[in-house]
PDB file of N, H, CA, C and O in Angstrom:
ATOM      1  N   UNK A   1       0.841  -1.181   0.000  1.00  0.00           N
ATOM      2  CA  UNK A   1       0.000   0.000   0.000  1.00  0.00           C
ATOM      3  C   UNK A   1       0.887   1.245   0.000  1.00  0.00           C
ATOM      4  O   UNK A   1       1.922   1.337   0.660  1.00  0.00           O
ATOM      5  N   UNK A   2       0.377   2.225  -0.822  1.00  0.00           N
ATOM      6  H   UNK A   2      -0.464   2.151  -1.358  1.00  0.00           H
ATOM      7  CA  UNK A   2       1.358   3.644  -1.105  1.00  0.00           C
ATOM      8  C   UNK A   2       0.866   4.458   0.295  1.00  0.00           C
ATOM      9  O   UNK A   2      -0.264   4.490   0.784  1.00  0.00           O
ATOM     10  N   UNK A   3       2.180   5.143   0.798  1.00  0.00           N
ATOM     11  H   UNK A   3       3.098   5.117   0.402  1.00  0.00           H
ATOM     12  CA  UNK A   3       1.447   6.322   1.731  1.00  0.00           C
ATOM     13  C   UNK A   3       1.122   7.358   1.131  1.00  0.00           C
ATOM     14  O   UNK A   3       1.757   7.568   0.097  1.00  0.00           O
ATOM     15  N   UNK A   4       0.494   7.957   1.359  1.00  0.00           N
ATOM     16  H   UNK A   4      -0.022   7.787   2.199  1.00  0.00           H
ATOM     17  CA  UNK A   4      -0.451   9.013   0.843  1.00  0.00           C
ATOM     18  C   UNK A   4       0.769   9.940   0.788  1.00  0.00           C
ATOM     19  O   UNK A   4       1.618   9.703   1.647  1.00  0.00           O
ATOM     20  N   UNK A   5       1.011  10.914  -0.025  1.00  0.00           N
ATOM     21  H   UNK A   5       0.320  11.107  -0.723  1.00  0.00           H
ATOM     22  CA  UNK A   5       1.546  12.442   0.232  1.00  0.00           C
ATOM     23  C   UNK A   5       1.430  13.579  -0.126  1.00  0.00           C
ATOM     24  O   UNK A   5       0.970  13.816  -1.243  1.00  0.00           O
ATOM     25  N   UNK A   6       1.742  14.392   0.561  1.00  0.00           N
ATOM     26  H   UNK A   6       2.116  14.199   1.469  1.00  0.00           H
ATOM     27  CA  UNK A   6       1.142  15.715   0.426  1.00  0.00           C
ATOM     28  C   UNK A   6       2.998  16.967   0.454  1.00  0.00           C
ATOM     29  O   UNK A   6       4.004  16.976   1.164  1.00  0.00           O
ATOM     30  N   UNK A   7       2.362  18.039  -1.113  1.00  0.00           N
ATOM     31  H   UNK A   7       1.545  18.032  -1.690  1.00  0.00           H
ATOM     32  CA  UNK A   7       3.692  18.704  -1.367  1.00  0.00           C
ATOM     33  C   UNK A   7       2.933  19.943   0.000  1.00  0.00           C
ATOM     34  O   UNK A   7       1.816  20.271   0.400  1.00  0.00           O
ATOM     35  N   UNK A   8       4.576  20.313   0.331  1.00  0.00           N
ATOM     36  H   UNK A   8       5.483  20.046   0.006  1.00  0.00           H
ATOM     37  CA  UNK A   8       4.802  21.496   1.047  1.00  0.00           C
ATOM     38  C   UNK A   8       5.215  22.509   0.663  1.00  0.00           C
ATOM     39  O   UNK A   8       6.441  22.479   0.775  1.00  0.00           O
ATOM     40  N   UNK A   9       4.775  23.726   0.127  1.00  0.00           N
ATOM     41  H   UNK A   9       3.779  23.751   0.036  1.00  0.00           H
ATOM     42  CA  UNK A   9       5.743  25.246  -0.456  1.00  0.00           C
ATOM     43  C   UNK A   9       5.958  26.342   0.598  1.00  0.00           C
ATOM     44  O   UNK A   9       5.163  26.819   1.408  1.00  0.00           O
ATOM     45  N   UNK A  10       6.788  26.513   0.446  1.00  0.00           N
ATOM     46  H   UNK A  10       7.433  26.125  -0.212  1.00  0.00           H
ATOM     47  CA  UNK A  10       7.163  27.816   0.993  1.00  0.00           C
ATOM     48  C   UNK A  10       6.509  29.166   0.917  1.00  0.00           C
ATOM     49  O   UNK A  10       6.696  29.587  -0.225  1.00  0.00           O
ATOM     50  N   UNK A  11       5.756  30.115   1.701  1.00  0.00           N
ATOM     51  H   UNK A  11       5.603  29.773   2.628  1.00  0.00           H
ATOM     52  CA  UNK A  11       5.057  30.827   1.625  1.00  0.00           C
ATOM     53  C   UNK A  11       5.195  31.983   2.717  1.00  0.00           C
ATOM     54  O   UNK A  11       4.323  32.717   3.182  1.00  0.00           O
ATOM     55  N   UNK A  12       6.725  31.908   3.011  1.00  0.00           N
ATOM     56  H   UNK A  12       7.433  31.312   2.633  1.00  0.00           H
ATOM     57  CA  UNK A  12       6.709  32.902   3.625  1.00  0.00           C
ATOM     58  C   UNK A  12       8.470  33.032   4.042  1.00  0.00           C
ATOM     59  O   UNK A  12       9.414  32.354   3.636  1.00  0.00           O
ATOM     60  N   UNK A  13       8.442  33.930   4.794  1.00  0.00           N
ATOM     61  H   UNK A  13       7.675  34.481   5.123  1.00  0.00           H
ATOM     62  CA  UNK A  13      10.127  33.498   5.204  1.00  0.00           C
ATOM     63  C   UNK A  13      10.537  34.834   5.137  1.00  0.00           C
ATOM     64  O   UNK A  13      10.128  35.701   4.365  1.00  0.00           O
ATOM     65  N   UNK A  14      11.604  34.944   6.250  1.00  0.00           N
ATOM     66  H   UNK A  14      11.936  34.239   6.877  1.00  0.00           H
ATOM     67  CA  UNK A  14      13.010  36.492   6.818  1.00  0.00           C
ATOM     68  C   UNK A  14      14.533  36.464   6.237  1.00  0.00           C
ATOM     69  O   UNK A  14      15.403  37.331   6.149  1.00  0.00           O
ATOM     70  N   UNK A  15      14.477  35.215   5.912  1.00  0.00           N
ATOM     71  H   UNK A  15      13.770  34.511   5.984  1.00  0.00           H
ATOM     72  CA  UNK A  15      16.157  34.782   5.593  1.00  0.00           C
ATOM     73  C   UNK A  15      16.411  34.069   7.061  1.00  0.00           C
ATOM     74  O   UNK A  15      17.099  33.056   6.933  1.00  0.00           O
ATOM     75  N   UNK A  16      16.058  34.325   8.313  1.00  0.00           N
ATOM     76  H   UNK A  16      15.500  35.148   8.417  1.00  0.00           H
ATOM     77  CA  UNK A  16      16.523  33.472   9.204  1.00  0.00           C
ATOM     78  C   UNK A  16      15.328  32.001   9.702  1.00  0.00           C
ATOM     79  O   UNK A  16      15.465  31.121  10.552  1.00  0.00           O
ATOM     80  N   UNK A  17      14.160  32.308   8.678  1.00  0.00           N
ATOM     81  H   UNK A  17      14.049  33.022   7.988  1.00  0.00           H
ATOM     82  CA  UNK A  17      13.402  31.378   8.721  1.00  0.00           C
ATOM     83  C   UNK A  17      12.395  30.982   7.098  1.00  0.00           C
ATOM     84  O   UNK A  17      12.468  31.588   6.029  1.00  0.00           O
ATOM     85  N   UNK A  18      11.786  30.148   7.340  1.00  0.00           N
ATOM     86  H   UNK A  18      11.727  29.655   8.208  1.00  0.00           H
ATOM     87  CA  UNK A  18      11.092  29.968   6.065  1.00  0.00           C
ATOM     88  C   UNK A  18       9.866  29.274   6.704  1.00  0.00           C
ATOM     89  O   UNK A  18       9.903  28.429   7.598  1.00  0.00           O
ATOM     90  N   UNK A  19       8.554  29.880   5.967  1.00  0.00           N
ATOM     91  H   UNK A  19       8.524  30.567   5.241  1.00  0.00           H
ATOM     92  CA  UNK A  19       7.330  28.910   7.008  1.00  0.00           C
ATOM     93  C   UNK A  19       6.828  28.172   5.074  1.00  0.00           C
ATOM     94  O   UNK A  19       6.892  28.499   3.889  1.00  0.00           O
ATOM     95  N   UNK A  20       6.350  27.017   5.989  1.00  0.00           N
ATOM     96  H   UNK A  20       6.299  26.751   6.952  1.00  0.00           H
ATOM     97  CA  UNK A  20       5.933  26.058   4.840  1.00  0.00           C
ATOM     98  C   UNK A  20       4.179  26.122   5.207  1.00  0.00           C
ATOM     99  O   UNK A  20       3.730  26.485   6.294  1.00  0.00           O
ATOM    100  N   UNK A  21       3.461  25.738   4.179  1.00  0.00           N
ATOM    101  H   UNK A  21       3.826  25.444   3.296  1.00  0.00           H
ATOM    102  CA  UNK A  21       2.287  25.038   4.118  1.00  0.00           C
ATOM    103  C   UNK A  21       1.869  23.974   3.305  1.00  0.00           C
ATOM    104  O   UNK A  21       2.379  23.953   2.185  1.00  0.00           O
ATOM    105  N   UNK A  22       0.841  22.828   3.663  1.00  0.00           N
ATOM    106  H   UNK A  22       0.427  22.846   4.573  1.00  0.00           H
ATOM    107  CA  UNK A  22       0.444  22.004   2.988  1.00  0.00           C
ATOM    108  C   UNK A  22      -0.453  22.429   1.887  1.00  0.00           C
ATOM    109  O   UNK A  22      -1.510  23.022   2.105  1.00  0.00           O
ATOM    110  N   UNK A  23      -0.007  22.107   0.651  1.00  0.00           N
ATOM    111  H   UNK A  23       0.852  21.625   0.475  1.00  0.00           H
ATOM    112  CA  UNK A  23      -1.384  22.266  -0.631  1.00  0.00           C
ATOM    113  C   UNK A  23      -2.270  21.441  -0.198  1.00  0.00           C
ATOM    114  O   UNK A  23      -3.212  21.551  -0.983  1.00  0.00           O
ATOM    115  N   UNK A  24      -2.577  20.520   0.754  1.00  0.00           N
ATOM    116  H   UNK A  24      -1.812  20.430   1.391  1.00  0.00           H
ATOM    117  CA  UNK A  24      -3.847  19.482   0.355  1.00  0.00           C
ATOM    118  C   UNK A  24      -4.891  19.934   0.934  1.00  0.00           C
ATOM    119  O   UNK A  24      -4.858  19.913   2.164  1.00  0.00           O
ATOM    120  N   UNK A  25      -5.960  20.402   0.357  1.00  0.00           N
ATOM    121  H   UNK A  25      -5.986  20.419  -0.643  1.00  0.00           H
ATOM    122  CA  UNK A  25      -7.094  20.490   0.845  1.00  0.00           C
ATOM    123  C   UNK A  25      -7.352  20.361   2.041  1.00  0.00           C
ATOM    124  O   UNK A  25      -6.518  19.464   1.923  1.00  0.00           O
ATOM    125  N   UNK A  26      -7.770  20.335   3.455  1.00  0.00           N
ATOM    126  H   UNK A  26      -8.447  21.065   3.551  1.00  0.00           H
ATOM    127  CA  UNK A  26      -8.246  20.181   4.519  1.00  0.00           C
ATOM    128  C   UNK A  26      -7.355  18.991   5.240  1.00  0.00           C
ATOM    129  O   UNK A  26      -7.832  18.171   6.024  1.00  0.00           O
ATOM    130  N   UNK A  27      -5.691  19.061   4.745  1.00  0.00           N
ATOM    131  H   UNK A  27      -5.303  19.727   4.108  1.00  0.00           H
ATOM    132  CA  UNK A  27      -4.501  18.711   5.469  1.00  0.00           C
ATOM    133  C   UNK A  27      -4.131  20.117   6.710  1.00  0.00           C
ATOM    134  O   UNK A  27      -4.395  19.826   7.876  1.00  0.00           O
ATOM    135  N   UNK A  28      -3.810  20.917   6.568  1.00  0.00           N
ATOM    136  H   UNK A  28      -3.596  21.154   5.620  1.00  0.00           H
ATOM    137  CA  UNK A  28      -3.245  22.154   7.486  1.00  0.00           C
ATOM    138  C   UNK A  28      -2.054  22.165   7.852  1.00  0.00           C
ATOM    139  O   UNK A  28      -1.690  23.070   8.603  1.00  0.00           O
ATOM    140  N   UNK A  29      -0.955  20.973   7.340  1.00  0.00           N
ATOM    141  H   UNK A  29      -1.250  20.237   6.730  1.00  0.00           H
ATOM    142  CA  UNK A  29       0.828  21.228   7.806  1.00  0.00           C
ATOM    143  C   UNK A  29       0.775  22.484   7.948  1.00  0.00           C
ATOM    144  O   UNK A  29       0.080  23.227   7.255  1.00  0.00           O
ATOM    145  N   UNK A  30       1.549  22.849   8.911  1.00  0.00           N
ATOM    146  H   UNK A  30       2.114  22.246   9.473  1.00  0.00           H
ATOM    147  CA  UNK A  30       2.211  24.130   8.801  1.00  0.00           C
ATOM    148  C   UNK A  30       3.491  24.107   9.253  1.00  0.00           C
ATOM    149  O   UNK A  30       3.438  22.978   9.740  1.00  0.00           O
ATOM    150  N   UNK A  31       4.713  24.505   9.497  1.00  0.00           N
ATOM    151  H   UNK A  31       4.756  25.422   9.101  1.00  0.00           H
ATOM    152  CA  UNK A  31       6.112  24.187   9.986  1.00  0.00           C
ATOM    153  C   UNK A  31       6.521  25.558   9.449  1.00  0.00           C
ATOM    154  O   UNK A  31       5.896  26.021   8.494  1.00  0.00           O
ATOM    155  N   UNK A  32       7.855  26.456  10.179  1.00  0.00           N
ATOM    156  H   UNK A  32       8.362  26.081  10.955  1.00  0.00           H
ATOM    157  CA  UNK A  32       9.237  26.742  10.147  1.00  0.00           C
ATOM    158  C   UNK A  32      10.050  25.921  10.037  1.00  0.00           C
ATOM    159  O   UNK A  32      10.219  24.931  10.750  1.00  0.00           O
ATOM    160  N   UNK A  33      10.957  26.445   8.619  1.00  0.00           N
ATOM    161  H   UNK A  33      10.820  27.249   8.040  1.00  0.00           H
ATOM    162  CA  UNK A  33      12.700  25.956   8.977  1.00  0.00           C
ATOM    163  C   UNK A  33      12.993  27.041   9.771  1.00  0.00           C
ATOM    164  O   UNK A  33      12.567  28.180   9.578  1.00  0.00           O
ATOM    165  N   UNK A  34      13.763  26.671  10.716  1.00  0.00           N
ATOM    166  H   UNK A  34      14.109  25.746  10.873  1.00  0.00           H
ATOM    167  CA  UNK A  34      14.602  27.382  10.690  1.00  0.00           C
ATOM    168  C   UNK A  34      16.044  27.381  10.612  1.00  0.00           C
ATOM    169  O   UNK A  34      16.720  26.579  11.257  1.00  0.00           O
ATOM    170  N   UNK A  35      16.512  28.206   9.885  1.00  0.00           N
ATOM    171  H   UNK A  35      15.963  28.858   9.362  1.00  0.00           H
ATOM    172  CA  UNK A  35      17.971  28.450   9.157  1.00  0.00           C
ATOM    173  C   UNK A  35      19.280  28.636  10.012  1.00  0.00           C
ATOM    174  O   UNK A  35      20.484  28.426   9.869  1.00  0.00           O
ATOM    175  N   UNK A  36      18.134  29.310  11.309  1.00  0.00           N
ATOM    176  H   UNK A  36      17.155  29.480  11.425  1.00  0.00           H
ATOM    177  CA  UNK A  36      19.846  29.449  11.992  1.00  0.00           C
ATOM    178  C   UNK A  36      19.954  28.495  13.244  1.00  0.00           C
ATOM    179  O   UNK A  36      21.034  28.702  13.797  1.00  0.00           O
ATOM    180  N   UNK A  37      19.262  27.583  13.844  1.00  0.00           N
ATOM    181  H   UNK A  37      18.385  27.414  13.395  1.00  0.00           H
ATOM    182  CA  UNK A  37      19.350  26.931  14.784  1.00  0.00           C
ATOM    183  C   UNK A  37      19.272  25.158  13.609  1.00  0.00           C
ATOM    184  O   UNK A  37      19.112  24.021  14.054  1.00  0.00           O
ATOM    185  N   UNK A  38      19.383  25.405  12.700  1.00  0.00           N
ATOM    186  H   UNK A  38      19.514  26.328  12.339  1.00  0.00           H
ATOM    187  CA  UNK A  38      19.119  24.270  11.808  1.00  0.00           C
ATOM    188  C   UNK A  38      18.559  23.018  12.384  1.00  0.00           C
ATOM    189  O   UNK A  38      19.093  21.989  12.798  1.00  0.00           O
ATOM    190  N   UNK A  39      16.774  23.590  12.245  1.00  0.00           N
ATOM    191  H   UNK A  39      16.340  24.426  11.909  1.00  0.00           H
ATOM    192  CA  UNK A  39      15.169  23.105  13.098  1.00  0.00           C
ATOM    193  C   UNK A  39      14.232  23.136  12.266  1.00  0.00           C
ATOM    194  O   UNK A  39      14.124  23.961  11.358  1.00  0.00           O
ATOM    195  N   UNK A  40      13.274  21.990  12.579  1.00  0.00           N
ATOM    196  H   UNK A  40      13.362  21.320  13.316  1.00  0.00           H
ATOM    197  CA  UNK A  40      11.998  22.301  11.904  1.00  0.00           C
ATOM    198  C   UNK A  40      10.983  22.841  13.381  1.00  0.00           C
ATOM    199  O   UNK A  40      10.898  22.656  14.595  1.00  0.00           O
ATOM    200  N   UNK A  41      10.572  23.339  12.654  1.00  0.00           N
ATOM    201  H   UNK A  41      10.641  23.489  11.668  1.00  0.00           H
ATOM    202  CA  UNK A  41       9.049  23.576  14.084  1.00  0.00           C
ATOM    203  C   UNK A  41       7.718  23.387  13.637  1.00  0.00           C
ATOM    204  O   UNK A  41       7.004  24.361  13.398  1.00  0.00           O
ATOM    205  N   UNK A  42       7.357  22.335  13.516  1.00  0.00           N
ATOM    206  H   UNK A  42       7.937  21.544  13.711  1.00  0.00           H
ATOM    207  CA  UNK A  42       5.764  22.159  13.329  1.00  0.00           C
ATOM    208  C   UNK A  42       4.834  22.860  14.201  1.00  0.00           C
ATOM    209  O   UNK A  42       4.822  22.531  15.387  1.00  0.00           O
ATOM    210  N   UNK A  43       3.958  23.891  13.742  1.00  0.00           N
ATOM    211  H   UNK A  43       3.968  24.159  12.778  1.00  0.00           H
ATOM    212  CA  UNK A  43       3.324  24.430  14.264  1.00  0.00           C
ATOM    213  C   UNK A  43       1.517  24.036  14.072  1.00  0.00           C
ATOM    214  O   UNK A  43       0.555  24.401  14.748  1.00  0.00           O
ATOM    215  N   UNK A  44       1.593  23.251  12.996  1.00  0.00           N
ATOM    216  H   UNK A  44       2.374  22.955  12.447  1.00  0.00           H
ATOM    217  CA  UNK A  44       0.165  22.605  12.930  1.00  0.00           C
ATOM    218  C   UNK A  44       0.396  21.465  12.276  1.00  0.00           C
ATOM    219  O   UNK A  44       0.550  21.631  11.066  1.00  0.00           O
ATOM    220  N   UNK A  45       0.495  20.058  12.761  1.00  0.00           N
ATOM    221  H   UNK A  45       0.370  19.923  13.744  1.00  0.00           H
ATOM    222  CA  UNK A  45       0.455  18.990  12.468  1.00  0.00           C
ATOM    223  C   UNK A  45      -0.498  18.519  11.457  1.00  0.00           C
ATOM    224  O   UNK A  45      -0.163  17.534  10.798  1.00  0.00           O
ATOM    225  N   UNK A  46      -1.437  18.974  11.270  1.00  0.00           N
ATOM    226  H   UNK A  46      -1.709  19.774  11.805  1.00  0.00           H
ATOM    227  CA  UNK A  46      -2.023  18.237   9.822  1.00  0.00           C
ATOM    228  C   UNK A  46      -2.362  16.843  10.023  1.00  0.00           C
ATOM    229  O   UNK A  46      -2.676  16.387  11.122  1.00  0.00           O
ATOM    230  N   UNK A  47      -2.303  16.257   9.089  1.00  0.00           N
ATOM    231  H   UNK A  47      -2.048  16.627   8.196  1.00  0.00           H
ATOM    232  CA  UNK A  47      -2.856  14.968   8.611  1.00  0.00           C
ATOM    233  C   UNK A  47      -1.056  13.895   8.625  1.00  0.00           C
ATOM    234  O   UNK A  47      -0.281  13.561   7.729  1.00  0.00           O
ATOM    235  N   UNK A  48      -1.077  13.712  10.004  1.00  0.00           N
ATOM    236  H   UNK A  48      -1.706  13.983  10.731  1.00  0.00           H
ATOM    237  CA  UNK A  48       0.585  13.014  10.486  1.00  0.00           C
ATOM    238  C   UNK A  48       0.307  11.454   9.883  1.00  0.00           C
ATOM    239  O   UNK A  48       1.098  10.615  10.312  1.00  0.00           O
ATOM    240  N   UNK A  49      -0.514  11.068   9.133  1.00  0.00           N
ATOM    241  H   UNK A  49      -1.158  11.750   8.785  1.00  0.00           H
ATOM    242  CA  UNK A  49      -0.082   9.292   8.507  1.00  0.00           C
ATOM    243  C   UNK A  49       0.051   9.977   6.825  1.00  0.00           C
ATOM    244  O   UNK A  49       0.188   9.257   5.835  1.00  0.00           O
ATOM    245  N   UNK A  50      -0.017  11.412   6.777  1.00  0.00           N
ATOM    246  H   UNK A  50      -0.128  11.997   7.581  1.00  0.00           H
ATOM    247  CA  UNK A  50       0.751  11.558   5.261  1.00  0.00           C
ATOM    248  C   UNK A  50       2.426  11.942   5.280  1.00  0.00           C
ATOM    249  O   UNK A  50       3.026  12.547   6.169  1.00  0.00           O
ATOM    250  N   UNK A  51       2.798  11.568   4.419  1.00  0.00           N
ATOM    251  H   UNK A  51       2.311  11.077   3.697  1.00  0.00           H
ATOM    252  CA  UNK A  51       4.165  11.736   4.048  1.00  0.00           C
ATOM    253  C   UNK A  51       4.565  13.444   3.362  1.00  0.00           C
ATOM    254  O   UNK A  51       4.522  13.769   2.175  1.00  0.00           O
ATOM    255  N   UNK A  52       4.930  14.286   4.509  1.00  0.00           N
ATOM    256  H   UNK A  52       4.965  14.022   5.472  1.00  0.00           H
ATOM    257  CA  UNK A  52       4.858  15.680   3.820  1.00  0.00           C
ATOM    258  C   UNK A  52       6.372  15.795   3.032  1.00  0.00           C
ATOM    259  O   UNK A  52       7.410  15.224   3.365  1.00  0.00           O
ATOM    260  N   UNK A  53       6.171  16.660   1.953  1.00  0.00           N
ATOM    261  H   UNK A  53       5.327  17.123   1.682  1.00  0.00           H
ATOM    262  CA  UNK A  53       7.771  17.400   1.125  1.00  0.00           C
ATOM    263  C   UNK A  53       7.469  18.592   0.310  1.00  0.00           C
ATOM    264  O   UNK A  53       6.463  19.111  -0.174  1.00  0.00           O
ATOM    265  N   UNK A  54       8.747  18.823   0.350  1.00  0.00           N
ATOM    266  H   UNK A  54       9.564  18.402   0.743  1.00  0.00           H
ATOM    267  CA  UNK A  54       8.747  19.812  -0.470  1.00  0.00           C
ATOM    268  C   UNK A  54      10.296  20.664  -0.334  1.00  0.00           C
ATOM    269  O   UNK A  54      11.105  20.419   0.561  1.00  0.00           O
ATOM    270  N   UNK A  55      10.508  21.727  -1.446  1.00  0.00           N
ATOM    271  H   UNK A  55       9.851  21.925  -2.173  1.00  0.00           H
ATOM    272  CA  UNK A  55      11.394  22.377  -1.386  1.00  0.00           C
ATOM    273  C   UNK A  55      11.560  23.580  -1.412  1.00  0.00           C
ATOM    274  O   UNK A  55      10.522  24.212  -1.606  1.00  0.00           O
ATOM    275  N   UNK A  56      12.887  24.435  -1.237  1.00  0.00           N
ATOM    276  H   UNK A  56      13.730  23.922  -1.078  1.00  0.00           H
ATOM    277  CA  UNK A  56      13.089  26.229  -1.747  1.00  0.00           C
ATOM    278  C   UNK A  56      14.112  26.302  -2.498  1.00  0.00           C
ATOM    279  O   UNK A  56      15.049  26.876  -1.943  1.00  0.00           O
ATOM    280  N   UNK A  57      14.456  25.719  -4.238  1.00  0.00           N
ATOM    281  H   UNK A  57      13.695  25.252  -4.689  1.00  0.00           H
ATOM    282  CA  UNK A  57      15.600  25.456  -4.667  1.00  0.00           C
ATOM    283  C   UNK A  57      16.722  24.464  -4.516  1.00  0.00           C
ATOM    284  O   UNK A  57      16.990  23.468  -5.187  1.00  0.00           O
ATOM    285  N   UNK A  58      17.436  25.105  -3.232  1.00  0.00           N
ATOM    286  H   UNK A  58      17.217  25.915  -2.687  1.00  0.00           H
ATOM    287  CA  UNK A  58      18.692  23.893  -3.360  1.00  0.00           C
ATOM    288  C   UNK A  58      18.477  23.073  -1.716  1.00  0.00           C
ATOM    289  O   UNK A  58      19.319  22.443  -1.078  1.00  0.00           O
ATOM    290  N   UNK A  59      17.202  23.336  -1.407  1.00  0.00           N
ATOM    291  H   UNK A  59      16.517  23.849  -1.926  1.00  0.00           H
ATOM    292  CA  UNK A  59      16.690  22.779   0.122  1.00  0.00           C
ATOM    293  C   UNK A  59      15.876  22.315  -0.046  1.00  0.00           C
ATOM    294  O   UNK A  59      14.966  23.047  -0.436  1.00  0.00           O
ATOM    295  N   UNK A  60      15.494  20.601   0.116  1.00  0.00           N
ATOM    296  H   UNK A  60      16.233  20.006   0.433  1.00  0.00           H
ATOM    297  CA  UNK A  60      14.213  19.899  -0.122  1.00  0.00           C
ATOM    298  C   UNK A  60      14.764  19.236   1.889  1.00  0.00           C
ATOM    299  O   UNK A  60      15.788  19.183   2.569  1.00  0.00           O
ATOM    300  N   UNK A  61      12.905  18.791   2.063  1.00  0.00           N
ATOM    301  H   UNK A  61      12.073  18.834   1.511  1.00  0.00           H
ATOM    302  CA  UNK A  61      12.530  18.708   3.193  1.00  0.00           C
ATOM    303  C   UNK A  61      11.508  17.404   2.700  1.00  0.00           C
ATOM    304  O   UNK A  61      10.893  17.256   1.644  1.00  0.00           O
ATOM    305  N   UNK A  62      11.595  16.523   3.928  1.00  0.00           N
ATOM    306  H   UNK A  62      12.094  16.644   4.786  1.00  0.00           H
ATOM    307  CA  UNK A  62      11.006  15.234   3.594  1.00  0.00           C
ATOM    308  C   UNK A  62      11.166  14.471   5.095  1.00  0.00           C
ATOM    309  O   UNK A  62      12.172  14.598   5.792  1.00  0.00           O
ATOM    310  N   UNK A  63      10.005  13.664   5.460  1.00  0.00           N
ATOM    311  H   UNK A  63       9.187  13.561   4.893  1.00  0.00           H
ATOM    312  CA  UNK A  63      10.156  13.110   6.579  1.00  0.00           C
ATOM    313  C   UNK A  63       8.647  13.079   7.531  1.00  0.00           C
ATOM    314  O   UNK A  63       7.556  13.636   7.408  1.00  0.00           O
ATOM    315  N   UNK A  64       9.183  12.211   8.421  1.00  0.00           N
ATOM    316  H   UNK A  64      10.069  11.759   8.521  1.00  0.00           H
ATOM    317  CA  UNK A  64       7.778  11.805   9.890  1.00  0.00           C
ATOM    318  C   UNK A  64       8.157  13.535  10.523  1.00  0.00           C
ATOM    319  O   UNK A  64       8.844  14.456  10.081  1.00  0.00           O
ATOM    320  N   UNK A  65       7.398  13.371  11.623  1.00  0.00           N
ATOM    321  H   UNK A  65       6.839  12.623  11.982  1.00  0.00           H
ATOM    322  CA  UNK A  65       7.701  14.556  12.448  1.00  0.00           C
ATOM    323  C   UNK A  65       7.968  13.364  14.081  1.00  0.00           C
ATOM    324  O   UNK A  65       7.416  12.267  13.984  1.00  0.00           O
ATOM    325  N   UNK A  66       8.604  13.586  15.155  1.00  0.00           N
ATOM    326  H   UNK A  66       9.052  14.477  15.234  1.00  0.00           H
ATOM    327  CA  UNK A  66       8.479  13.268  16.353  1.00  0.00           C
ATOM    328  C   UNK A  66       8.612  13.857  17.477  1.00  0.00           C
ATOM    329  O   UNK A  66       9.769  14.196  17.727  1.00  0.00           O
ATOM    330  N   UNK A  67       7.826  14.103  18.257  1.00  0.00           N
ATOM    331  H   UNK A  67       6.886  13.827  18.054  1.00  0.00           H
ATOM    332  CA  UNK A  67       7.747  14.910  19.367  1.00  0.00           C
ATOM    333  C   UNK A  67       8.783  15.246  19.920  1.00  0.00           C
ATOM    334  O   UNK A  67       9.605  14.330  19.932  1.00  0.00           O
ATOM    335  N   UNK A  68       9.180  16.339  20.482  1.00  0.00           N
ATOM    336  H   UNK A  68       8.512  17.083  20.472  1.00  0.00           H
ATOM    337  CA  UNK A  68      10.253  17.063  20.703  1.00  0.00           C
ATOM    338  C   UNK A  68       9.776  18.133  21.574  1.00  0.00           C
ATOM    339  O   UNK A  68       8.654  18.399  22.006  1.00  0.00           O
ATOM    340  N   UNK A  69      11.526  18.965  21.794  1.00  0.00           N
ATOM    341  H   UNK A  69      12.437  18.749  21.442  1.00  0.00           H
ATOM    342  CA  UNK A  69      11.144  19.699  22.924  1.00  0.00           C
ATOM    343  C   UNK A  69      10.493  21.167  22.749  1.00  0.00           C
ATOM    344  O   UNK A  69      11.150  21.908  22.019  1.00  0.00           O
ATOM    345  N   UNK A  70       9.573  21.588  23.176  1.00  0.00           N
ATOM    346  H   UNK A  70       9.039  20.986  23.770  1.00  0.00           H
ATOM    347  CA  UNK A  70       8.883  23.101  23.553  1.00  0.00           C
ATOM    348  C   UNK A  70       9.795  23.821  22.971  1.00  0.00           C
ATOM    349  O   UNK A  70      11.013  23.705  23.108  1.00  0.00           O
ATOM    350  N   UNK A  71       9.016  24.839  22.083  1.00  0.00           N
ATOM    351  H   UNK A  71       8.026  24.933  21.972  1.00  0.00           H
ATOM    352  CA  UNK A  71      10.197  25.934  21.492  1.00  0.00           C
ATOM    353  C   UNK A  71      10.261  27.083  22.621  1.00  0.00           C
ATOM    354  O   UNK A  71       9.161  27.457  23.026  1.00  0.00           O
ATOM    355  N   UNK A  72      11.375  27.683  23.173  1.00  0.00           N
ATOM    356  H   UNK A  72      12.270  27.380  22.844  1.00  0.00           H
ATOM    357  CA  UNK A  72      11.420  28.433  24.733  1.00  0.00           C
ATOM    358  C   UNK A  72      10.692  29.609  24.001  1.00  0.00           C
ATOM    359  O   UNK A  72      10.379  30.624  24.623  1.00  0.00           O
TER     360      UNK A  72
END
């Protein structure tokens, strides 16, 4: 069986961060890179049994997410 996946684009970003969103319809990923602590920060988990990706040029992003620590 295929896992489902869903692309992620970039739709925002300072140079010291980049925020992503999910294209899929009534998925809601949402995440920061961030660039200078070299981190993701999921800020809205979405639909977690899809396989999220995506890229900004010469930076592609791909992967589970796993709980981690509180951003201070």
């Amino acid at each position: 069986m295929d896992q489902e996946r869903h692309l992620m684009v970039c739709t925002g970003g300072n140079g010291a961060q980049s925020y992503f969103e999910c294209t899929v319809d009534g998925c809601g990923r949402e995440l920061i890179f961030d660039h200078v602590a070299i981190r993701l920060v999921v800020t809205n988990p979405g639909k977690p049994s899809a396989l999220h990706h995506g890229s900004t040029g010469l930076v592609a992003l791909a992967g589970g997410v796993q709980p981690g620590e509180a951003a201070a």
